[in-house]
N, C-alpha and C positions, 0 to 999 in steps of 0.2 A: 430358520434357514432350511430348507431345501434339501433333502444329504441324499437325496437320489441327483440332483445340478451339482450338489457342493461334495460330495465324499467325502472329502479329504478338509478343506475350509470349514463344514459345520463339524468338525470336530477340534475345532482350534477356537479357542476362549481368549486364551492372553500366549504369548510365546514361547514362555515355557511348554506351551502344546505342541508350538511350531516346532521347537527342536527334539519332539519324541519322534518326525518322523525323519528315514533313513535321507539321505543327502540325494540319494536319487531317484525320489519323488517331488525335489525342490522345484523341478521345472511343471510339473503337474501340479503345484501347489500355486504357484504364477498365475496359470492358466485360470486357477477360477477365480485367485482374486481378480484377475482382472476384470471374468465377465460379471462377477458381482458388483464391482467397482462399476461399469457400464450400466448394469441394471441400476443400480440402487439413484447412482446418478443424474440419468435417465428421467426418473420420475421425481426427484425433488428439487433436480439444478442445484447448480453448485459449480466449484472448480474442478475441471474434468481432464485436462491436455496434460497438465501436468503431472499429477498423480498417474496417468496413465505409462509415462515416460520411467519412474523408478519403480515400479511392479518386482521387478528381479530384483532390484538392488534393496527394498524395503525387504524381501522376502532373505534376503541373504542377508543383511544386516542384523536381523530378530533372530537369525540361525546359528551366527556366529558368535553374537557376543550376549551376555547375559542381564540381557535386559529386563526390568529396568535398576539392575544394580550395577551394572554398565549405564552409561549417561551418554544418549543418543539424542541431539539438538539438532532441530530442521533450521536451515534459511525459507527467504518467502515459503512460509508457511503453506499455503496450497499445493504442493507438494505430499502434504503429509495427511491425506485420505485416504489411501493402502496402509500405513504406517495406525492410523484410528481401527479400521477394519481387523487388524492383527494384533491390537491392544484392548480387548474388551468393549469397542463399543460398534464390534461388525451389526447388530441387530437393531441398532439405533443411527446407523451412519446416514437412514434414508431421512431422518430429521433434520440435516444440517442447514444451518441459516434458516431457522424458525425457530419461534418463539419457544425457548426454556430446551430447546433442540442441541445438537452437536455444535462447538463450534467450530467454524468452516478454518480453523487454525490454532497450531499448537496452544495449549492454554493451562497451565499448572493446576489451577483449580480444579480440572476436568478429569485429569487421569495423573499418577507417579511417573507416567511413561511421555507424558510433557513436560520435560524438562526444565524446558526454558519457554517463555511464552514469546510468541511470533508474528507480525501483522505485518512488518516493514521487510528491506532486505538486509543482508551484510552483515548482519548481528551475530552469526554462530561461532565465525572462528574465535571472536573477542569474547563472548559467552565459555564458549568450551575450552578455553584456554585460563578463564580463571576459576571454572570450576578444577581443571586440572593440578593447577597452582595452590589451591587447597587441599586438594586429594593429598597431593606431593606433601603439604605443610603434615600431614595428618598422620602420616605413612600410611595411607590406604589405596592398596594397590589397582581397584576398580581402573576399567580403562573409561576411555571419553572419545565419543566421536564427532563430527561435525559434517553434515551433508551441504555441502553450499552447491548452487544453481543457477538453472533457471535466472541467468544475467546479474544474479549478487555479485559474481566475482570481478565485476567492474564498479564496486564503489571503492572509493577511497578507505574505508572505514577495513574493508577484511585486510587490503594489505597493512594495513595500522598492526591490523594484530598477528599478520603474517610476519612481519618486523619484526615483533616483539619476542615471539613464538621460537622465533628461527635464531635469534640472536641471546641467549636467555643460558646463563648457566648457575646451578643444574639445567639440564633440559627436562624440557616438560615431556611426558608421557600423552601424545595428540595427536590424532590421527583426523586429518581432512582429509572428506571425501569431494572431490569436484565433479557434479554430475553437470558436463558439459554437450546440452543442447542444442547451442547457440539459440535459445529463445529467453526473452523474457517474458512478458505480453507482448510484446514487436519482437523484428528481430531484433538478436543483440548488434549493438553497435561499437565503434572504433578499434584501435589497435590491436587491443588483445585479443578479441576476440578473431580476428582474421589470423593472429598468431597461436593461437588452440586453435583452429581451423585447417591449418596448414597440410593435416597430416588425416583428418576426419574427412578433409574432402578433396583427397588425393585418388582420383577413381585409380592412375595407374597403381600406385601402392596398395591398395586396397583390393584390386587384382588380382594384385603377385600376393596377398596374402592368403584370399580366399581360396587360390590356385594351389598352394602349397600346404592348402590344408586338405583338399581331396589331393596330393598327389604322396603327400608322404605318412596319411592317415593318422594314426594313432599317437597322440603326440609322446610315449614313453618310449618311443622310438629313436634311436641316433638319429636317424637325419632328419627327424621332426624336432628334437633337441636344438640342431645345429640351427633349422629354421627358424628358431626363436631369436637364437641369439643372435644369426645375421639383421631378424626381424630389427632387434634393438638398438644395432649398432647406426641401421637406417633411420630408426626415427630420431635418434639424435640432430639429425638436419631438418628435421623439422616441426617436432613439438617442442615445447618451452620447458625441458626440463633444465635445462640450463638455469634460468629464472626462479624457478622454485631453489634449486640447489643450492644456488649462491644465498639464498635468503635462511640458508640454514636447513630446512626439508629434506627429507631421503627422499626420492620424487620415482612413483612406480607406473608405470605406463604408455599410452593411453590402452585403455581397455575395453570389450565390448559391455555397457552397463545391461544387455538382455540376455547375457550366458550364464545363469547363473551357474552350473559347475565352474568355470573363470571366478567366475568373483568370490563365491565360497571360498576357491583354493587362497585364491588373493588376499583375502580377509584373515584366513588362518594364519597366515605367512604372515600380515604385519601387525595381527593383535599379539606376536610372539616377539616383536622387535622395542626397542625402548628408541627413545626422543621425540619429535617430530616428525611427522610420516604424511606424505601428500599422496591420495590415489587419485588418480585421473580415468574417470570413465565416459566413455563416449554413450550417449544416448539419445533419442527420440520421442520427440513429443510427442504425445496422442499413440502413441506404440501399442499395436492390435487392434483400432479402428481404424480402419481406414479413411472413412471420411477427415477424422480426428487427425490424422497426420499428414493430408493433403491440405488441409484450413487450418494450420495450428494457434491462428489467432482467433480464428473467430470460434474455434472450439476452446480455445483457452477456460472459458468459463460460460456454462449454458444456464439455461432455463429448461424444463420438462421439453423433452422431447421423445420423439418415436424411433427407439436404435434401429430399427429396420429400417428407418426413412431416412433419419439426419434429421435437424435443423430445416425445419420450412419459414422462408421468408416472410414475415409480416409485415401489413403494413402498414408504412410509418405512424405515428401518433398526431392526430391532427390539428394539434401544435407542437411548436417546434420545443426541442429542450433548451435548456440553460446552455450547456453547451453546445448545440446546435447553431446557437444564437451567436455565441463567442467565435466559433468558426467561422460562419458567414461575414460577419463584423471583421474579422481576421483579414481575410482578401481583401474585402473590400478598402480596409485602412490600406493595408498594402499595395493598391492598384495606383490610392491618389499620393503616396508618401513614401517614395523609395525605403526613405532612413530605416523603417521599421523592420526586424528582424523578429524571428519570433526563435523560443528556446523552447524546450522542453525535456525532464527528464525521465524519456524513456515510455513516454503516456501519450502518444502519438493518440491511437482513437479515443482513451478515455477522457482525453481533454480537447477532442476535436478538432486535430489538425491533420486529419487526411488529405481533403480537401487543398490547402496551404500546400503541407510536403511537395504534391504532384504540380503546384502551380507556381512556386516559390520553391526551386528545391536550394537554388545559389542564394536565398534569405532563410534557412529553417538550418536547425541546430537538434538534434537529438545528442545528449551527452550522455545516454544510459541512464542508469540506477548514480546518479551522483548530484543531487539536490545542493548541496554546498557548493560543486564547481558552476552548477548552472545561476548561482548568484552571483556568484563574483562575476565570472564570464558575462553576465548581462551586464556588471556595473565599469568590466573593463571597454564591453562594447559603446556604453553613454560618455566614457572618458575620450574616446575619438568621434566624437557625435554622434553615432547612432542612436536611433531610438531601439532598445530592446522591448521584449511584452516575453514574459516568463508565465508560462501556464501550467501549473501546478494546482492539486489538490493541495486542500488545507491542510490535512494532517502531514502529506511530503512537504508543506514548507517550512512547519516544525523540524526538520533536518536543517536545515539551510538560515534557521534565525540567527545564528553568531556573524553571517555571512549579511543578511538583511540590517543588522547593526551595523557592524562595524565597515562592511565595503558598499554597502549603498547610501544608505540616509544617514549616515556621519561625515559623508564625503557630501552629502545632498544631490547624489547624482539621480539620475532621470532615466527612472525604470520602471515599467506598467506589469503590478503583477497580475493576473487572473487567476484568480482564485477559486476553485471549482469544488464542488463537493462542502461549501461549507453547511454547519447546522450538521442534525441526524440525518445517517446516511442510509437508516437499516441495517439488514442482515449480514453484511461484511464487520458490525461489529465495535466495538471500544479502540482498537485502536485505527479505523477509518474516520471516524467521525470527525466530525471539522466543529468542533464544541468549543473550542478556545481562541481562535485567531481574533476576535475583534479585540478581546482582552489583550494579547501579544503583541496587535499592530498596533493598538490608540494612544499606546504608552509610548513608540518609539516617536524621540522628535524628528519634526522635517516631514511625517507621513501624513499624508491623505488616503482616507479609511472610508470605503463607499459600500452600500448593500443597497441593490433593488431591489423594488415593489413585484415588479411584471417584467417582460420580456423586452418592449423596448426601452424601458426604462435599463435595462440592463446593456444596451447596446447604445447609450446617451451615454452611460457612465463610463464604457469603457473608449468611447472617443475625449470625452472630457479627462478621465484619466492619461489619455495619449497625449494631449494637446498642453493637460500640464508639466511644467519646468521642474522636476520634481518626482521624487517617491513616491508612487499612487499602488494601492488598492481597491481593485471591483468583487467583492466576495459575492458569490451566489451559491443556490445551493444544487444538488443533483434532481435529476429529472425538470420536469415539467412545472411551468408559472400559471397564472389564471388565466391564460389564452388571449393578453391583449395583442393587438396585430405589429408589429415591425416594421415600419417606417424604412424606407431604401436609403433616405439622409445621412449624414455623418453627423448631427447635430449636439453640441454640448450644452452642457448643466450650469446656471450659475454654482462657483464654489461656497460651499458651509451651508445655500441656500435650503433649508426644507417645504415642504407641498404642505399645506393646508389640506383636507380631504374633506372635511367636514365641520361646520361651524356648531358647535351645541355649548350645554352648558355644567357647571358644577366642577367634572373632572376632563382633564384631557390624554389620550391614550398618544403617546409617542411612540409610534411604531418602525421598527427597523428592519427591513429587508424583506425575506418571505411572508413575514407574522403581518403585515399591511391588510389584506386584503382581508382575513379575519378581523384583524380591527375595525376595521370600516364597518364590516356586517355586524358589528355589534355597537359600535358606537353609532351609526344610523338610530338601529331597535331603541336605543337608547338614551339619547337625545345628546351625549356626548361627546366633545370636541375629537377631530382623531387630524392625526398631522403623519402622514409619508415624511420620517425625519434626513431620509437617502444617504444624508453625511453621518459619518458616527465619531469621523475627525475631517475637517471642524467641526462641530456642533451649530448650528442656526442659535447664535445666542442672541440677539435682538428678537426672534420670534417666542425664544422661551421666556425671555425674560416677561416679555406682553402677556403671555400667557398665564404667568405667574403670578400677574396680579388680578386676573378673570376669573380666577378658576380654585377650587378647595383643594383641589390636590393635583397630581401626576401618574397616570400608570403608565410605565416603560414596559416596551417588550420586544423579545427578540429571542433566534435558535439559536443563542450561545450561552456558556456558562455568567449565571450572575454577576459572581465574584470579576469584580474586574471589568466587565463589560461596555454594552453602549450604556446601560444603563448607569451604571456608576457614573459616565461622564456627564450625566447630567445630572444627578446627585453632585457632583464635584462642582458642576458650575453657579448649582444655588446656593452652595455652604461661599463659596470664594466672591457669592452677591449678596451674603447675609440673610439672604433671605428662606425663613422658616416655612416648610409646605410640606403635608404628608407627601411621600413619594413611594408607590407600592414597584417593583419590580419582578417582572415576571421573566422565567427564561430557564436553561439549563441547571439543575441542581448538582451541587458539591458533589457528585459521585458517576464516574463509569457507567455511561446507560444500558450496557448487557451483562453486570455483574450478574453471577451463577446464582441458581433460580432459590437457592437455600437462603443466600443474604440479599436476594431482590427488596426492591423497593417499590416494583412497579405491581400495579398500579396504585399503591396504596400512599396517602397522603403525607407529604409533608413537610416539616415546619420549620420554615431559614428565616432568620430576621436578616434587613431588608439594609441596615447601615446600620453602627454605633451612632451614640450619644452625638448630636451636631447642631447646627441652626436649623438641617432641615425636619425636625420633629422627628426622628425616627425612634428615639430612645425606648429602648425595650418592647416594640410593634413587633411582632411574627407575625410576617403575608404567607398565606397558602400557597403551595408550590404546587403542582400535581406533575408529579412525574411520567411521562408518559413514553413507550415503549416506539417503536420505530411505525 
């Protein structure tokens, strides 16, 4: 690093550095993380809006408490790049999301100073509260904090543990910190968040406050005292301390989260108090670039770019993405089919419903960061007839399966999910990847389980998924398909039906979803039968069974985990037909595809047998897996 740019930053390693210097250098020490934080950014991509927004308040947190013997847990994890920069790994931060690199998110393995590890939202209060709970069991008197953000504070899940927290005697020794943005990737949406708003974008209050801080100066002053406390008594009418309060929380604030003298002092003052303790800070996304806080979505997270310039538009990809495709398919269902509403939680562009919102705003639903309400609410929407379409990534509908049970496809009701991001996702990591849903869907009854080939195959399936009476899934994966062209039609799929692709002989490749178009190129070379299987529930059982008696064996394939998979379902259908046939499977292996680069697996081979002892021959076979990295 730089110490003629950094002075003060390249002499800080880990925290304990940060707190050798005097308190009123803390705002000079902001300053550079931030512009390193831009630099480093800048040139690798990565999450950038966010991290930008708690600059102060990471810098004041490392100052105040004694970390990491003090136990400091990020929410959505993106956030926590000033927080890496300040914990040992400022000279490697420009690795992030690359291979054997930083990751772009809290992760225990990585440092002592990741606490708890982080991919999704809403996880910290419930984290830092049972780390507390042990503290307390232990007698050890370490504090705990919790930064929650960035739209967490509208899941279901923090006020779970806000309940718990606030209601609890002994009380726990916990300190939340609210750094309230109103962003999450969108803005944030409903209630609450208009209610923490109240007072954050009150221009006249914000006036009289800024006014009475150039008029009575110095705040050790009596009537700068006095100002405070009139300050307080005012915002009782309208921030939600009320709500905190009653849920058991000492509730301080709101505050500015880019003063750090304020927040320092704040900090001292309530790492000195016992119970429960909510801070509320006001803050801004992308804070100190400017572009960065006039686009706080579309900076939310970049790719390399030119800080002096911003973000230069490119253009588009010339073919469309998976999502692109869903979108467009979106309207358009929507144009011929009133009933159809569409949901989403909180993933407005990453799931492609821009478009939709601006055209359909009285049919579109954003519920926030709350995956479990956005399931029921779709299955409350099909119990008055509508048709719903929930568009979720695979890994957020992992929140929402107790929901996908028990209130959709045990009731049998008639919801189309779109499922985006499944398979390897790349560099966002182990907990983005969409590696298990086929596994998770094929099993529940009542569902329909679809993966496309190509693109318009993927907009077949999700009119065929809309059209039937019933729990349907269309799973695809991120980015771009082999570039077949899209059809303007609404046309559907026979059900269970699979594509022949290729007629050959000896073995047949059953291929499911993305893995199609590889397969063909090699069962072509090959002279090997290859079948587009589309359904992964039902299964094409009249096609396999035919096949079953042509052919010496079966290779399955697909980007999900093994165990459990499409393939398994068709290993299940030859054991329940008696029928003996080598069956090799190919797919996701037993393990987290970005474990830390010390217990990697990648690239190096290896060896999962394929099923136990059955009819279908597989007894004691290990098929080669080759693991392969994003």
């Amino acid at each position: 690093m730089d110490s003629q740019r950094y002075p003060r930053l390249s002499r800080i390693t880990v925290p304990a550095d940060l707190r050798q210097f005097p308190e009123a250098e803390l705002p000079a020490i902001a300053d550079e993380l931030r512009a390193c934080l831009i630099e480093k950014v800048s040139q690798s991509g990565g999450h950038f809006g966010a991290g930008l927004g708690v600059i102060e308040l990471t810098v004041a947190l490392h100052h105040v408490f004694e970390t990491p013997v003090d136990r400091l847990v990020w929410d959505v994890g993106h956030q926590c790049y000033p927080h890496k920069i300040l914990t040992g790994r400022r000279d490697s931060i420009h690795t992030v999301k690359q291979k054997d690199g930083v990751a772009p998110f809290p992760k225990r393995e990585e440092s002592e100073y990741d606490t708890f590890g982080v991919g999704h939202s809403s996880t910290s209060i419930s984290a830092a509260l049972g780390m507390a709970i042990a503290l307390q069991a232990q007698g050890d008197p370490r504090k705990v904090v919790a930064v929650i953000g960035d739209g967490a504070m509208t899941a279901g899940m923090a006020f779970e543990a806000l309940n718990h927290a606030g209601g609890m005697d002994p009380e726990p020794d916990l300190l939340v910190v609210l750094n309230d943005n109103r962003m999450s990737i969108s803005e944030n949406v409903g209630g609450l968040t208009r209610m923490l708003g109240r007072l954050s974008g009150s221009r006249t209050l914000n006036a009289i406050r800024e006014s009475g801080k150039k008029l009575f100066g110095d705040k050790k002053r009596p009537t700068a005292r006095f100002m405070r406390r009139w300050e307080e008594h005012w915002k009782g009418m309208f921030v939600p301390s009320t709500l905190f309060e009653e849920m058991g929380f000492h509730y301080t604030g709101p505050i500015d989260g880019h003063d750090v003298p304020a927040l320092v002092a704040t900090l001292k003052t309530l790492k000195g108090l016992k119970g429960p303790q909510l801070l509320h800070v006001i803050t801004t996304k992308g804070k100190g670039y400017e572009r960065a806080e006039g686009d706080q979505i579309e900076y939310h997270a970049v790719g390399p770019f030119d800080p002096t310039v911003g973000i230069v538009k490119k253009a588009g990809p010339a073919k469309p993405t998976y999502t692109q495709v869903f979108g467009d398919w979106l309207c358009d269902m929507a144009a011929a089919d009133d009933k159809l509403l569409a949901i989403t939680p909180a993933m407005r562009e990453g799931s492609g419903l821009v478009r939709y919102s601006k055209e359909y705003p009285a049919r579109y639903f954003d519920v926030a960061i709350a995956e479990q309400h956005a399931v029921t609410l779709a299955a409350g929407m099909a119990v008055e007839g509508a048709k719903p379409v929930v568009a979720i990534y695979s890994s957020f509908l992992q929140r929402g399966y107790d929901q996908l049970i028990h209130d959709v496809a045990l009731q049998d009701l008639d919801v189309l999910f779109a499922v985006d991001r499944g398979g390897v996702v790349g560099p966002d990591g182990a907990t983005h990847a969409g590696s298990f849903d086929l596994s998770f869907l094929r099993c529940v009854p009542n569902m329909v389980v679809m993966a496309p080939a190509d693109e318009n195959e993927c907009r077949q399936m999700l009119s065929t998924g809309f059209h039937y009476r019933g729990p349907a899934a269309v799973r695809y994966p991120r980015g771009s398909g082999p570039g077949v062209a899209v059809q303007p039609a609404l046309d559907t799929l026979p059900l269970g039906k699979a594509e022949l692709r290729h007629r050959g002989a000896r073995l047949a490749l059953l291929a499911f979803g993305a893995l199609v178009p590889a397969a063909e190129t090699v069962g072509r070379e090959l002279g090997l039968t290859v079948v587009n299987m589309r359904f992964v529930k039902p299964l094409d059982r009249a096609l396999l069974l035919d096949l079953a008696k042509t052919h010496e064996g079966f290779v399955t394939l697909e980007d999900n985990v093994v165990m459990g998979g499409a393939g398994s379902g068709v290993a299940e259908l030859l054991a329940a037909e008696n029928i003996t046939l080598p069956v090799q499977h190919l797919g996701l292996p037993d393990a987290y595809h970005n474990m830390p680069a010390a217990n990697s697996c990648w690239p190096k081979r290896a060896w999962m047998p394929t099923a136990s002892a059955g009819p279908c021959g597989n007894a004691g076979r290990a098929w080669p897996v080759i693991r392969r990295g994003p």
